[in-house]
C-alpha distance (Angstrom), angle and dihedral (degrees) to the residues before:
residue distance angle dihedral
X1 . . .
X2 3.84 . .
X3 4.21 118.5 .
X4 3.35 109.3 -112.1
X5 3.91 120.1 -101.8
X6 3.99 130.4 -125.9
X7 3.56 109.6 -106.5
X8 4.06 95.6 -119.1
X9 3.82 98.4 173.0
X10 3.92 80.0 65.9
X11 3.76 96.4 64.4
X12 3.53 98.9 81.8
X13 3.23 85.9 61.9
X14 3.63 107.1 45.8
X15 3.70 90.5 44.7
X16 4.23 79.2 61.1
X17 3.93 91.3 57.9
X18 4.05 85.0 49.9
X19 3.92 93.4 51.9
X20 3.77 90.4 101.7
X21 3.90 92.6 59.8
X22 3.50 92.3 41.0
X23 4.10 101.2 53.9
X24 3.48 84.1 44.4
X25 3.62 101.6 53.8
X26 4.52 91.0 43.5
X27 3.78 86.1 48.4
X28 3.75 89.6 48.9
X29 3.53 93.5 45.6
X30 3.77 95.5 41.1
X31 4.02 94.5 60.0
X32 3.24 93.4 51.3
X33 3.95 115.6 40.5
X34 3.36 125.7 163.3
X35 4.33 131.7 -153.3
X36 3.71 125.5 -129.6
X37 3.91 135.2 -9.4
X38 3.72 96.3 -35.0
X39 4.25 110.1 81.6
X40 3.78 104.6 154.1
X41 3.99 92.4 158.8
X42 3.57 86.1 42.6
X43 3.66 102.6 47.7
X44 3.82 86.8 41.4
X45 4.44 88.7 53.2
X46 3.69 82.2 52.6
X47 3.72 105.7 52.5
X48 3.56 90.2 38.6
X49 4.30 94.1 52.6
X50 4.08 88.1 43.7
X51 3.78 92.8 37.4
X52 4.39 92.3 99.0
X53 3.96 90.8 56.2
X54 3.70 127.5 89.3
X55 3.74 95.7 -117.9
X56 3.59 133.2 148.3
X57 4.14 106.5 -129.3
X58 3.77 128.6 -152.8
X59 3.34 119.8 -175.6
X60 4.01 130.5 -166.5
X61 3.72 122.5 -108.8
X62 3.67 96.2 -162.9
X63 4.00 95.0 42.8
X64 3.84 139.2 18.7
X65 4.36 94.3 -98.2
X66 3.64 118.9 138.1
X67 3.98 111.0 -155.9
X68 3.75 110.6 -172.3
X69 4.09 129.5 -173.5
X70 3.81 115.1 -146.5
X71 3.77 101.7 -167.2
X72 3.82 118.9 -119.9
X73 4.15 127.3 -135.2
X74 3.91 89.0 -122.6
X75 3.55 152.9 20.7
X76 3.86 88.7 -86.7
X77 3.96 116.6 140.2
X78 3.56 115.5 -69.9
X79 4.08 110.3 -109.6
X80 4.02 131.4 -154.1
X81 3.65 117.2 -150.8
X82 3.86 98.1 -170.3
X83 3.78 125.9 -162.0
X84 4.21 128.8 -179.9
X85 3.59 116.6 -141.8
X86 3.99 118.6 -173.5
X87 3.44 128.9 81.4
X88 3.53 147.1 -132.3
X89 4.24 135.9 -82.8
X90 3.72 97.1 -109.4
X91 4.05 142.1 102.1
X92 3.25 117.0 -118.0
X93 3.57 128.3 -109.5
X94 3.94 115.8 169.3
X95 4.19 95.0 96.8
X96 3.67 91.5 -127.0
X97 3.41 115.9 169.0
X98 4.24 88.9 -131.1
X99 3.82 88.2 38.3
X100 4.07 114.9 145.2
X101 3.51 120.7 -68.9
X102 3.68 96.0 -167.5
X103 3.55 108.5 95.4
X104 3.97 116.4 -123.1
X105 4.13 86.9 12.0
X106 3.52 136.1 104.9
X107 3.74 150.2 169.5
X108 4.21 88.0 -137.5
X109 4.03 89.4 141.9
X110 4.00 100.5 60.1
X111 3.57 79.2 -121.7
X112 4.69 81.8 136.9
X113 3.57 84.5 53.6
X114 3.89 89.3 57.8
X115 3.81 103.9 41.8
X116 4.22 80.3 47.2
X117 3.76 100.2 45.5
X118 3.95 87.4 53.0
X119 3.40 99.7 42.8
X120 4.11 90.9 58.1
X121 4.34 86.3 41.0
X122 3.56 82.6 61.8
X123 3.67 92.5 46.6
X124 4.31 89.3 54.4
X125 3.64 86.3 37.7
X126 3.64 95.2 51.7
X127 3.66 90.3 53.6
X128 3.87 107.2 39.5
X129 3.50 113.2 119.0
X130 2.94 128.8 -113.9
X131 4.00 84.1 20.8
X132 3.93 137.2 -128.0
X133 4.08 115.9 -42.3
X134 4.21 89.9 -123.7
X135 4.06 131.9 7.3
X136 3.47 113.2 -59.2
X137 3.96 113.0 -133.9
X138 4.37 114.0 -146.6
X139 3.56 107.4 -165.4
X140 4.15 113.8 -170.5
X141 3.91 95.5 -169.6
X142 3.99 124.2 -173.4
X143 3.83 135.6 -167.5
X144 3.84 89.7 42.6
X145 3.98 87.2 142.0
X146 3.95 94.8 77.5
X147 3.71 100.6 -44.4
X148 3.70 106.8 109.4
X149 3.82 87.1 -117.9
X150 3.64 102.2 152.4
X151 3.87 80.8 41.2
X152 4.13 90.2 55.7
X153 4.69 93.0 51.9
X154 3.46 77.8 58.7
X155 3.47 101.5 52.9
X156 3.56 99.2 45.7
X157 3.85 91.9 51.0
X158 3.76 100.4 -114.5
X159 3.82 87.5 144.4
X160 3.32 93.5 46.7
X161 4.03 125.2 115.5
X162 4.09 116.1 -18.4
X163 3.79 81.0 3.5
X164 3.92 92.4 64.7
X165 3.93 114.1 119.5
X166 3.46 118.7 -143.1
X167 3.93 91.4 -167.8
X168 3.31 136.3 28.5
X169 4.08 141.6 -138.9
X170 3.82 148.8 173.8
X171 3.63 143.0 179.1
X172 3.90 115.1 -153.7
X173 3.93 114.1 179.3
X174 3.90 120.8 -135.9
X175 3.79 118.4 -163.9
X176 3.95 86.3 -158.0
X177 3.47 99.0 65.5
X178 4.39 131.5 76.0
X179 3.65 99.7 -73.8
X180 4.06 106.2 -104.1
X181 3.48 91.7 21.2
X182 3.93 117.4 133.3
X183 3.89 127.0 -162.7
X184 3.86 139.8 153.4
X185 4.16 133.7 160.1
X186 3.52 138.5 -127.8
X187 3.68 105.1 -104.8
X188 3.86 134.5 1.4
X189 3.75 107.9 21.7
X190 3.93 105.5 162.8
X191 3.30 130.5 2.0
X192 3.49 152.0 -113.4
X193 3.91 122.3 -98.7
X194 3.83 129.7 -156.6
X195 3.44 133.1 178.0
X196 3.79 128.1 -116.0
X197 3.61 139.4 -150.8
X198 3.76 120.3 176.1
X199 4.25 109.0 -168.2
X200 3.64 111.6 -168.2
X201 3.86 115.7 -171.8
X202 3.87 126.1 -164.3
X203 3.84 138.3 145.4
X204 3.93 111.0 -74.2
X205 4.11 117.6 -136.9
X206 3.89 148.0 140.3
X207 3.48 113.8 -44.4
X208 3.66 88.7 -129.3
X209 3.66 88.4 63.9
X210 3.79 117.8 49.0
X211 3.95 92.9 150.9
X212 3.84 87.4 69.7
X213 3.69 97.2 59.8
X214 3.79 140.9 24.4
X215 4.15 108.1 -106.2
X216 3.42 122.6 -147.0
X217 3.01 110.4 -161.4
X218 3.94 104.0 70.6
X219 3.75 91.6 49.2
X220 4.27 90.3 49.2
X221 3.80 79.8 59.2
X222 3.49 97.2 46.3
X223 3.87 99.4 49.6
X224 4.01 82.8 44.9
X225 4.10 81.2 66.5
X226 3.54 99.7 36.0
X227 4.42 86.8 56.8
X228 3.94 80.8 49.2
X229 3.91 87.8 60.8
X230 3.69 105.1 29.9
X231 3.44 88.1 61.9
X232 3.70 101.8 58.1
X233 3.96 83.8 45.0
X234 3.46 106.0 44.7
X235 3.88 102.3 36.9
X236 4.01 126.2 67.9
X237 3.86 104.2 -122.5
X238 3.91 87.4 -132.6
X239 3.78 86.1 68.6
X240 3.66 103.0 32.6
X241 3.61 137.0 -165.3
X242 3.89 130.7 -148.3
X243 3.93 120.8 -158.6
X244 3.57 111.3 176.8
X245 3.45 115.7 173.5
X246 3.86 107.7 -168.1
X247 4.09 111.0 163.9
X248 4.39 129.0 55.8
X249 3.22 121.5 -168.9
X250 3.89 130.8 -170.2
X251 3.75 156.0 85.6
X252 4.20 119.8 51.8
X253 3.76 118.6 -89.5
X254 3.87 114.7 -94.0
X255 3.65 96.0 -2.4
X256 3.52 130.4 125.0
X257 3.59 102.8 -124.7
X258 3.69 138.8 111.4
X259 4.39 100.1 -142.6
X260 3.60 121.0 -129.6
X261 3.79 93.0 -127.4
X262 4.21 129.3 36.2
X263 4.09 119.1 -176.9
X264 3.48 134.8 -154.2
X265 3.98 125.5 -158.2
X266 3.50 137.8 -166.0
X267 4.12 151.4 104.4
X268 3.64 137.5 -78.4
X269 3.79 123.9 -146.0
X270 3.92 125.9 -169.9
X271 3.68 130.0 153.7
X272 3.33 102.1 -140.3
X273 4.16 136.4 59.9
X274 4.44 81.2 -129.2
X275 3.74 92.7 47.7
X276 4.25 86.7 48.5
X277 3.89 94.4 44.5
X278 3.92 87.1 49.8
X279 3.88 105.0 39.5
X280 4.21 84.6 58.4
X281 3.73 99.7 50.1
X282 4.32 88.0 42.4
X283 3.57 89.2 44.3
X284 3.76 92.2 54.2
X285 3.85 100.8 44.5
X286 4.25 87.4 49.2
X287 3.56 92.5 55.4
X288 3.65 100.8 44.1
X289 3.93 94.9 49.6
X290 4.28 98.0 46.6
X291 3.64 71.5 51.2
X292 3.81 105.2 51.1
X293 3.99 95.1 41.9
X294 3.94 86.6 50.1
X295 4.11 93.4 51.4
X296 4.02 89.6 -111.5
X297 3.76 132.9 122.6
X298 4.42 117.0 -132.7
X299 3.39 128.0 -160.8
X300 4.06 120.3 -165.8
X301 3.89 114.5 -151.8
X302 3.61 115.2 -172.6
X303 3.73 120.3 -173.2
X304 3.88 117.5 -159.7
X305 3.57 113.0 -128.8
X306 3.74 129.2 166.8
X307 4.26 116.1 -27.2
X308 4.01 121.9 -120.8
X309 3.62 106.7 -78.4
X310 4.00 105.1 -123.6
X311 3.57 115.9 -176.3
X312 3.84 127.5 -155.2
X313 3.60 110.1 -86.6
X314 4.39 94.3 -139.9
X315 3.95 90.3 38.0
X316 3.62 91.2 50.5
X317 3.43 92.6 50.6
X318 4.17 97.2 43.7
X319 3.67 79.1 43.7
X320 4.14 93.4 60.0
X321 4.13 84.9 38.3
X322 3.57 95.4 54.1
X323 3.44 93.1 47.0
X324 3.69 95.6 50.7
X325 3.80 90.7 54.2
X326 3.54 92.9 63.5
X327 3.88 101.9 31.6
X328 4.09 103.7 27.1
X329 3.27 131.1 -99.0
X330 3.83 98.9 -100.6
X331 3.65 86.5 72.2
X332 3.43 100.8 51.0
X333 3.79 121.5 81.7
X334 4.21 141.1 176.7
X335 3.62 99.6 -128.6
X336 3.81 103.6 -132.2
X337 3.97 101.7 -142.5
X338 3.73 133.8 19.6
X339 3.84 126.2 -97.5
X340 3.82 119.1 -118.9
X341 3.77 95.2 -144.5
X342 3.95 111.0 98.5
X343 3.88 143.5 -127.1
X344 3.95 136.1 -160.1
X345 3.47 83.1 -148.5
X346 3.70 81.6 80.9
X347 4.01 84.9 78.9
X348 4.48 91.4 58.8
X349 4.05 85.0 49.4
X350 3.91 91.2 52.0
X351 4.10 88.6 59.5
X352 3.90 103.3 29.2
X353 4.04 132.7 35.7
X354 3.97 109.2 -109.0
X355 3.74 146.0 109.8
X356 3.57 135.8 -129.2
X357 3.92 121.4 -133.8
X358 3.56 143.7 -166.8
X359 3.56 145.4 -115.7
X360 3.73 123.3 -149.6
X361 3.64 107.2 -140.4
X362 3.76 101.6 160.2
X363 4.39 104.0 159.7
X364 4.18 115.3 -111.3
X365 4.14 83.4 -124.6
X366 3.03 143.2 37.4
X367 3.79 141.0 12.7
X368 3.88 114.8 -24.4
X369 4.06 105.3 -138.8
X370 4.01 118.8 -179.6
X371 3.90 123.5 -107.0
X372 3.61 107.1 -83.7
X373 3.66 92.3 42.1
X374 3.92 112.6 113.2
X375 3.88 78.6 -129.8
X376 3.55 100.7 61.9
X377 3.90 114.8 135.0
X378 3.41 119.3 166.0
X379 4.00 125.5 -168.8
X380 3.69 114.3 -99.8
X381 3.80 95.5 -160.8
X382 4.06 80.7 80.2
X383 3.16 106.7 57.2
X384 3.74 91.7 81.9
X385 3.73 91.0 64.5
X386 3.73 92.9 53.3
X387 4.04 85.4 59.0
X388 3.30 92.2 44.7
X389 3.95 86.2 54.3
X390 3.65 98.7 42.9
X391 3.95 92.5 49.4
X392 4.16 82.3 52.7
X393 3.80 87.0 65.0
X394 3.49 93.9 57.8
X395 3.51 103.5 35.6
X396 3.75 104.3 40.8
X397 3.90 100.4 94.1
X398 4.13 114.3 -142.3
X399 3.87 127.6 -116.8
């Protein structure tokens, strides 16, 4: 006789009857966000909201993430549900009535939305009968926002051994997409970010007299437009490169003088591990020839920050079917291009086969501003399908 099945088109609904909990938790979360790798009140919300489920917890040594195992009824494939948890540098300005209270902090990522929306999955997952095929993995990550936090679980082991995924998942939220909507690719999704310094190095002097030296400054600006069109040379526009460079620096205020040194930064964005190889050597040789036929010296500094994130073509695409089962297919899309934004959880899809999705959670009034704006609202009444849609992932068996 067959094993009975979960009853997925009922999530939707149960993850209605757990709206209470789950408002309650974001708001929570949202007034009180916390930056980088060190979440105490975070960490402690978590615990305390997963604290009436048989789980086995982890917890990091070197950061604030909680890793819990919720055993499965079988030997099915272990699954991570992954959420982020810190927030960003900024003060708040939506006028929320559960807007942050910490000064200079807020939650302008939806990364509260995450840690919350997994936090009640677990809850349905926890109690669906007769249970999840294999162990289901719930990683509570911080210092997503350029603190190698995905980078730092790994580190400290807490996906090592019984803890070891054999698939992987995420949920981001977008406020520009149909509220409750969920969608994802095969392939690149975001991309990888680097830093960039441009040093240009000339002889300083009176302004009067440029001849006598070798200025800077014009030649910073003209490498700045020679990147702008050596990328749309050099680069095939079905694996694109952005090079934004978006601060100068040089000379003194209200002085006469031409500075011995002007610097350009910025970021680089490619969607491929070729595309980033290529864009540093290109980026090097531009540089130090405007240089050279100006009389100036260039020095390229590239610092590595998080890789494209690339999901698995077939899990992305049982990812977006799963999904549909439970929510319907009229809210489940292929996204047609990637997204230039990027994700450390780039660094779990290098070392296990998964995808990460998204949530549409654009607000019913009301301006729509993009995560990392100190505007950003998003529109609670989605966040129950995202835990609807993350308890899919773990309950949908495979064939």
């Amino acid at each position: 006789m067959a094993s009975p099945s979960v009853d997925l088109a009922g999530l939707p609904a149960l993850a209605e009857r757990r709206r209470a909990p789950l408002t309650e938790l974001y708001r929570r979360l949202h007034r009180h966000p916390e930056l980088g790798l060190r979440l105490p009140l975070t960490q402690a919300a978590v615990l305390d909201a997963l604290r009436p489920l048989s789980l086995e917890v982890r917890t990091g040594t070197t950061s604030s993430a909680v890793v819990a195992r919720l055993a499965g009824r079988g030997d099915g494939p272990p699954v991570l549900l992954r959420a982020d948890m810190d927030a960003l540098p900024l003060a708040e300005r939506t006028g929320l009535p559960y807007a942050s209270e910490v000064a200079g902090a807020m939650h302008a990522c939806g990364h509260d939305a995450h840690t919350a929306m997994l936090v009640e999955a677990a809850h349905l997952i926890a109690a669906a009968r007769p249970g999840p095929p294999g162990d289901v993995i719930l990683m509570f990550q911080p210092g997503e926002e350029g603190h190698d936090g995905a980078r730092t679980v790994l580190a400290d082991g807490l996906l090592d051994g019984d803890f070891a995924p054999a698939r992987a998942y995420a949920l981001h939220q977008v406020p520009g997409l149909p509220s409750g909507s969920v969608t994802t690719r095969p392939g690149p999704l975001l991309a990888g970010a680097d830093g960039l310094t441009v040093t240009v190095r000339g002889v300083g002097g009176h302004v009067a007299l440029p001849h006598l030296g070798a200025d800077p400054v014009p030649v910073l600006c003209a490498i700045v437009l020679a990147v702008q069109q050596m990328v749309t040379r050099r680069f095939n526009v079905f694996d694109p490169v952005v090079v934004t460079v978006n601060r100068l620096d040089a000379g003194t205020p209200g002085a006469g003088i031409i500075p011995d040194t002007a610097t350009a930064q910025g970021t680089v964005r490619t969607f491929s591990d070729a595309a980033r190889a290529l864009v540093t050597e290109a980026l090097t040789t531009v540089a130090t020839g405007v240089a050279a036929a100006h009389g100036c010296t260039a020095e390229v500094r590239i610092d590595p920050g998080y890789p494209p994130t690339v999901n698995d073509a077939a899990e992305a695409r049982w990812a977006l079917d799963a999904v549909a089962g439970v929510l319907g297919h009229d809210r489940v899309s292929e996204l047609p291009t990637p997204i230039p934004a990027s994700e450390d959880f780039a660094y779990l899809l290098q070392r296990t086969p998964g995808a990460m999705l998204i949530l549409g959670t654009r607000p019913a009034d009301g301006p729509v501003a993009p995560v990392h704006s100190a505007e950003m609202r998003l529109d609670e009444a989605a966040l129950t399908a995202g835990v609807a849609a993350l308890a899919a992932l773990a309950l949908t068996p495979r064939h």
